[in-house]
Backbone as CSV, one residue per row, in Angstrom:
resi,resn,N_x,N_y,N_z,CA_x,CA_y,CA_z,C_x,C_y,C_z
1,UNK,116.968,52.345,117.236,117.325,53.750,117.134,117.375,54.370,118.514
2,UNK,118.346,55.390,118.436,118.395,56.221,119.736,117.051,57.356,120.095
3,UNK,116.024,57.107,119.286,115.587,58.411,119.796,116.342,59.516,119.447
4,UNK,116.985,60.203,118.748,117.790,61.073,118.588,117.511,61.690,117.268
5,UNK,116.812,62.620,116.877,116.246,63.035,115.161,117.331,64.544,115.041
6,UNK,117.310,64.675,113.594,117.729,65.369,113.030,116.722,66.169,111.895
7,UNK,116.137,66.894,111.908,115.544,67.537,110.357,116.641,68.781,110.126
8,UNK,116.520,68.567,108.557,117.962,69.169,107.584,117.560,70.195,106.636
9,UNK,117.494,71.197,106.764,116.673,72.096,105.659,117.449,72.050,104.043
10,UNK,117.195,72.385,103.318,117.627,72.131,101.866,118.055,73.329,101.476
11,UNK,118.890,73.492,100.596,119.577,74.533,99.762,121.032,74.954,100.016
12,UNK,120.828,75.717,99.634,121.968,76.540,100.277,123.174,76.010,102.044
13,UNK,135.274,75.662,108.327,136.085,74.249,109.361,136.038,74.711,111.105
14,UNK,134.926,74.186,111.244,134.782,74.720,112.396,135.762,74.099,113.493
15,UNK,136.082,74.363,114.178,136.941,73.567,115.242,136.652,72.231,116.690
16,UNK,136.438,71.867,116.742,136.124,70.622,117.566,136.223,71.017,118.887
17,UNK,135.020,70.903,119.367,134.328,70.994,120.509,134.079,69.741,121.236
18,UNK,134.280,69.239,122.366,133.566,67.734,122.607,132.243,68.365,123.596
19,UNK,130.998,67.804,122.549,129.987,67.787,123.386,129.411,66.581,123.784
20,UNK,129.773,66.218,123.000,129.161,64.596,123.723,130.431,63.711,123.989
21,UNK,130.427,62.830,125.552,131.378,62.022,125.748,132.150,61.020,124.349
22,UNK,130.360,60.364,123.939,130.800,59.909,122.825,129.416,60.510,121.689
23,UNK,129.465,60.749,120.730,128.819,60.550,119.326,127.474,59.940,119.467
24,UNK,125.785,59.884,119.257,125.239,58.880,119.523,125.395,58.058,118.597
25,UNK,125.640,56.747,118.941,125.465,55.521,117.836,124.815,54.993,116.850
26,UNK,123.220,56.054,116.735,122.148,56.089,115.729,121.633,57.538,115.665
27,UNK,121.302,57.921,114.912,120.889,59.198,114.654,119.622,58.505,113.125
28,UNK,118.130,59.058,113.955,117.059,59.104,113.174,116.843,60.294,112.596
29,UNK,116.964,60.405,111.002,117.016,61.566,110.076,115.739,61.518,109.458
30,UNK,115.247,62.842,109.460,113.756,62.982,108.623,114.184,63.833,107.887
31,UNK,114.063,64.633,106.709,113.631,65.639,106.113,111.800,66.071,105.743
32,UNK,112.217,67.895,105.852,110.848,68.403,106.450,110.756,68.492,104.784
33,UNK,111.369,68.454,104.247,110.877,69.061,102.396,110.874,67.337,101.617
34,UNK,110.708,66.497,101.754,109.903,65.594,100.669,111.452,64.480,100.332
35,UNK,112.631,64.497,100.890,113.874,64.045,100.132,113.556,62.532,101.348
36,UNK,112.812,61.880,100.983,112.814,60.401,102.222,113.231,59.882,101.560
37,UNK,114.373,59.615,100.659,115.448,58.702,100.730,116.823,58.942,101.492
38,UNK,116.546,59.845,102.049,117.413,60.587,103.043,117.434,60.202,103.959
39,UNK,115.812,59.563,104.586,115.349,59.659,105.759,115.661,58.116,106.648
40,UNK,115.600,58.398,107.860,115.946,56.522,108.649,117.205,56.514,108.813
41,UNK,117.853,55.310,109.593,118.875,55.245,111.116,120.100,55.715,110.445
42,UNK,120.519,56.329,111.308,122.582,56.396,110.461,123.008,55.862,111.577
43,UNK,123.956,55.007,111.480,124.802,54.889,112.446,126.690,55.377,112.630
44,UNK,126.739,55.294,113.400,127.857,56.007,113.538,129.180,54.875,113.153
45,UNK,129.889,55.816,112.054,131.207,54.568,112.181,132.456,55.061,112.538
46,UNK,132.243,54.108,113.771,133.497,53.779,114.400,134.978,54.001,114.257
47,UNK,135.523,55.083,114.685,136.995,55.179,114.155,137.092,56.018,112.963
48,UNK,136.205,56.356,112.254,136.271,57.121,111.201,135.459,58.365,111.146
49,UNK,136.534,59.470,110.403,135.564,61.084,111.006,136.042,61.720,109.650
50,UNK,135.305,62.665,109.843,135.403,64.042,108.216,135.281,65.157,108.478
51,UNK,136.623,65.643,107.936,136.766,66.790,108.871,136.947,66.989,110.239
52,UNK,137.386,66.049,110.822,137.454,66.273,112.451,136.168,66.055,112.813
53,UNK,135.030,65.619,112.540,133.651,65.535,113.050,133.465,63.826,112.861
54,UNK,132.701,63.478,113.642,131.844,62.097,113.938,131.269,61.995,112.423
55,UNK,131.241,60.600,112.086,130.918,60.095,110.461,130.007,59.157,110.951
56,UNK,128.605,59.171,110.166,127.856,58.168,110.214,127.610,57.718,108.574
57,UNK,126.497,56.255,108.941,126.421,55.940,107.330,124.982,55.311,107.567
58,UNK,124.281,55.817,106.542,122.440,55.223,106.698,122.664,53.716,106.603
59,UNK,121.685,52.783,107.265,121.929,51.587,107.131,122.136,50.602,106.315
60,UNK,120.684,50.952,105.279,121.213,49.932,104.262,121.161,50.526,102.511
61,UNK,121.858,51.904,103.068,122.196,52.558,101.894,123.651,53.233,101.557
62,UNK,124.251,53.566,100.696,125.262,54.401,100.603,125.467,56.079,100.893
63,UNK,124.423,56.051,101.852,124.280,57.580,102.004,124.965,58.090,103.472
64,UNK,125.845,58.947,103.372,126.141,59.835,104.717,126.118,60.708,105.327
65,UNK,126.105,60.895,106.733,125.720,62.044,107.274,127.341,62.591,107.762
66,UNK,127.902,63.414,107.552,129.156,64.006,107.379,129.301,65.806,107.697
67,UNK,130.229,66.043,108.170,131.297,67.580,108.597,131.690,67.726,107.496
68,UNK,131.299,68.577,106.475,131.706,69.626,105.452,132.962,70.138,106.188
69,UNK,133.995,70.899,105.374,134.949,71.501,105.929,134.667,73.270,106.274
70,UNK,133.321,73.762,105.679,132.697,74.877,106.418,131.507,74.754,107.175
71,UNK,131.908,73.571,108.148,131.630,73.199,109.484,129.652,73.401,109.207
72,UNK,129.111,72.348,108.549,127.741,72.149,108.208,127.687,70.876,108.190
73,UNK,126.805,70.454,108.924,126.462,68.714,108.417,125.521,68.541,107.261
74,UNK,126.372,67.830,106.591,125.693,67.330,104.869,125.300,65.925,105.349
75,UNK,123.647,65.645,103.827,123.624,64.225,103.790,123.376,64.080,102.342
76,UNK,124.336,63.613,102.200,124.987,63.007,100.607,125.396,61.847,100.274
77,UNK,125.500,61.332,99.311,125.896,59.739,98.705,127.546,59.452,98.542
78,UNK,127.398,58.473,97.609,128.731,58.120,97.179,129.629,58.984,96.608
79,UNK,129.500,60.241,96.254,130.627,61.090,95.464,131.176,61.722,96.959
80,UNK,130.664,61.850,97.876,131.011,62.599,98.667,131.880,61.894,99.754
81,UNK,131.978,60.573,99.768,132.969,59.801,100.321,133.809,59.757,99.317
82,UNK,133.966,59.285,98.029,134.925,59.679,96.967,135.818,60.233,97.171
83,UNK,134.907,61.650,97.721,136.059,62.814,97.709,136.969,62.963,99.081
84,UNK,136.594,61.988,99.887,137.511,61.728,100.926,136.644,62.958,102.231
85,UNK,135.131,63.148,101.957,134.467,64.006,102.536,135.002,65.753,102.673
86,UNK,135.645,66.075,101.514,136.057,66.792,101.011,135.910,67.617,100.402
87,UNK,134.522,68.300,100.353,133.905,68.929,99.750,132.434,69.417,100.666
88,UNK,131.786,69.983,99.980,130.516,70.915,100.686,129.416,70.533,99.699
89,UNK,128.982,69.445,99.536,127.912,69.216,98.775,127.612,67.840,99.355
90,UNK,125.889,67.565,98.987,124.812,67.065,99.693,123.749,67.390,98.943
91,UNK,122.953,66.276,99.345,121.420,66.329,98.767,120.658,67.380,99.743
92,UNK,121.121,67.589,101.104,120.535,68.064,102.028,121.802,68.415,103.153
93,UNK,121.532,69.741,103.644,122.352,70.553,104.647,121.908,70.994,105.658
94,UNK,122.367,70.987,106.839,121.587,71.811,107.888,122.449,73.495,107.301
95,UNK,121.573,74.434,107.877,122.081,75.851,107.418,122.948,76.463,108.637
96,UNK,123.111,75.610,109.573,123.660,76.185,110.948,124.672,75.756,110.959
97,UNK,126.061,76.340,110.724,127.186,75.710,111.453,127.812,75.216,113.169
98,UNK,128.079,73.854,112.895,127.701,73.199,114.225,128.739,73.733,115.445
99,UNK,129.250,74.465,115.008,130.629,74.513,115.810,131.434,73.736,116.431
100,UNK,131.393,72.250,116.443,131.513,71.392,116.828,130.222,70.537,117.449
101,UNK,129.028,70.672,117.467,128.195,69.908,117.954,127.792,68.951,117.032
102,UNK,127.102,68.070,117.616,127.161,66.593,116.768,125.291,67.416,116.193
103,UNK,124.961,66.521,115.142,123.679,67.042,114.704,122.584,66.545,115.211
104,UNK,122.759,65.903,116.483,121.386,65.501,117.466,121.227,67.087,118.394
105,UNK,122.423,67.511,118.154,122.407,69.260,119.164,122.174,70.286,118.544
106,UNK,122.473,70.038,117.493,121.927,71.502,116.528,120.339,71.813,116.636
């Protein structure tokens, strides 16, 4: 892992910014409210984005960390690649829209 954490608060299209040269390649996810199947490495995949934002995928699960199209990073499962990351739903959301920042900057 990069060293690089994320905590995602629960509940409740921004335009592309480059803040980072590149994306980090792992992003360590905790949640502060109890959802640790959420939690542990995402890595980033390569060549593929949602919404114009950097796409990662937890390692050895079907879960992703993804750009909602009202510019929020979600972490959600399989319906939400389904939908071609197409939608605004997640088990867990940050409440800050990133404006383009990757979610090691938020």
């Amino acid at each position: 892992a990069s060293g690089n954490r994320l905590a995602l608060g629960e509940g409740s299209s921004a335009s592309f910014t480059q803040y980072h040269l590149d994306p980090p390649p792992t992003l360590s996810v905790w949640s502060p409210n109890g959802r640790w199947a959420f939690a542990g490495d995402y890595e980033l995949r390569v060549g593929e984005r949602a919404n114009g934002q950097p796409l990662w995928k937890q390692k050895f699960c079907n879960r992703w960390l993804y750009s909602a199209p009202n510019g929020r990073w979600y972490l959600a499962g399989r319906e939400a690649r389904d939908k071609g990351f197409d939608c605004q739903e997640g088990f867990i959301y940050h409440e800050t829209q990133h404006g383009g920042r990757t979610p090691d900057l938020i």
